[in-house]
N, C-alpha and C positions, 0 to 999 in steps of 0.2 A: 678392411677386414675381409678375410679368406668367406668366398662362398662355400659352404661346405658338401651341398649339392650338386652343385657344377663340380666338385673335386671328385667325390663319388661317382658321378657319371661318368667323368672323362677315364676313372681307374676302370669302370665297368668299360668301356670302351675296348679298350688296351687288351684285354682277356677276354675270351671267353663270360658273358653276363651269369650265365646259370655256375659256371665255376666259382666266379668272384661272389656272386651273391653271398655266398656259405662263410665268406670271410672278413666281408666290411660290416662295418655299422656294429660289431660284436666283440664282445670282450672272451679272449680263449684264454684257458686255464689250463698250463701243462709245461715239458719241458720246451724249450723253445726248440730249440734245433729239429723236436721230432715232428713237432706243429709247421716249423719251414718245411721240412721233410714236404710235407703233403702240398705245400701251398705252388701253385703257377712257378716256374721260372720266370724272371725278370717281369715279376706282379706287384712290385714294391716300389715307392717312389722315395720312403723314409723309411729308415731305423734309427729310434734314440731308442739307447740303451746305456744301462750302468750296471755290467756286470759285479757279482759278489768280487773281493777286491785282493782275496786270500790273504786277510788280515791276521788273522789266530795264529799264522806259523811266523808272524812278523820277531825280527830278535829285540826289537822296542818294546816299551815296558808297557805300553797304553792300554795293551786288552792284557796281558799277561798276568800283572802284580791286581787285575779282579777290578780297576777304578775304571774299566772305561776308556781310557783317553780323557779327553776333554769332558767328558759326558760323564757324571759318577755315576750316575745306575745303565749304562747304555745295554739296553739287550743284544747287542752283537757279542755282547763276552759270553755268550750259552753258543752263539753259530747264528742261523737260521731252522725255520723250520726241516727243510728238505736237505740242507748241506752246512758242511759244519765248518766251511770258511779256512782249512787247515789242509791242504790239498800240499803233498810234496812241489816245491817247485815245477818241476820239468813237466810232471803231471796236468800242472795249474797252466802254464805255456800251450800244451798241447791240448787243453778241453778248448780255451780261448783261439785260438786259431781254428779248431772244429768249428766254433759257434758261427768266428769271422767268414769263414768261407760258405754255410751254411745261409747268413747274410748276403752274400757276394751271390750266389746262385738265384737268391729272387729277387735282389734286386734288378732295376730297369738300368740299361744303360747310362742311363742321365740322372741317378740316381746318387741318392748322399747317406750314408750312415753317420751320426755321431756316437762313439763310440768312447763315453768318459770314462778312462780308467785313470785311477789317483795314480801317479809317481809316490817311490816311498823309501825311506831310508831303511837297506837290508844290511845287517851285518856292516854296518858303517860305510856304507857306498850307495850310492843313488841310484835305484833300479827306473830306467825312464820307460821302460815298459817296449824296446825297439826291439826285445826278443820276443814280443806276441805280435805284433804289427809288422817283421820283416817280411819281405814278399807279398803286402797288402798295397796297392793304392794310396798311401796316406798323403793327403793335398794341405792340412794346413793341422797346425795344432790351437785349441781351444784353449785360450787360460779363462779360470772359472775364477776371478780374483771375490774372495772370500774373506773373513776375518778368520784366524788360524795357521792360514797358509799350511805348506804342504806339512804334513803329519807336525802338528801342533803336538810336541815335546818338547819342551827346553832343555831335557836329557841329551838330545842327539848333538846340543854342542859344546858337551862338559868332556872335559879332556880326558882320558880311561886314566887308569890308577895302574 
């Protein structure tokens, strides 16, 4: 098991102590990109993240026809509180790429981001998500094997009319 004191030290180490203090051991509230803003360059040893997934402009029926997906009452079909999950494409590419680089500048060299974004069937073709991740570092891909698998629809393989 991770000392979690010896981990704290050694981050306090690596920075600036009075800098880093303002940022371990505490939970921040806000957008993230503008909170890196502030934080150390290369003062991060991890990000796990699961960005919003820009589901609501999906051409699949799961949030659209009001059930949900999988889920009959899922509250993703109203958004989020702060973003409504329906982002024009190109838009949605380009905030995610901000966020990734945004990541990239604090993290430490020897550093790892996980960075889980679902693949999802857009307009009947597999978006794998390599147009928010080109020009990133990406070293290995995560499968998160699940029961549902990727966008859990049996629509997506009934033959169009």
């Amino acid at each position: 098991m991770m000392n979690m004191n010896r981990v704290l030290k050694q981050a306090m180490t690596r920075v600036n102590p009075e800098i880093m203090g303002q940022w371990l051991s505490k939970v921040h509230h806000g957008d993230c990109v503008k909170l890196m803003d502030k934080m150390p360059v290369g003062s991060v040893d991890v990000i796990v993240t699961s960005p919003p997934y820009n589901i609501r402009n999906s051409t699949g029926n799961g949030l659209k026809n009001g059930r949900g997906g999988k889920w009959e009452r899922a509250e993703l079909v109203k958004g989020y509180a702060v973003h409504n999950d329906a982002m024009p494409h190109d838009e949605y590419v380009a905030w995610q790429q901000g966020c990734l680089r945004a990541m990239m500048r604090v993290l430490r060299e020897d550093g790892t981001i996980f960075y889980n974004h679902k693949w999802r069937v857009q307009g009947g073709l597999l978006q794998d998500r390599a147009d928010i991740v080109q020009g990133f570092p990406v070293r290995q891909i995560i499968i998160w094997q699940r029961s549902g698998g990727l966008n859990f629809n049996p629509g997506y393989f009934l033959p169009t009319l």
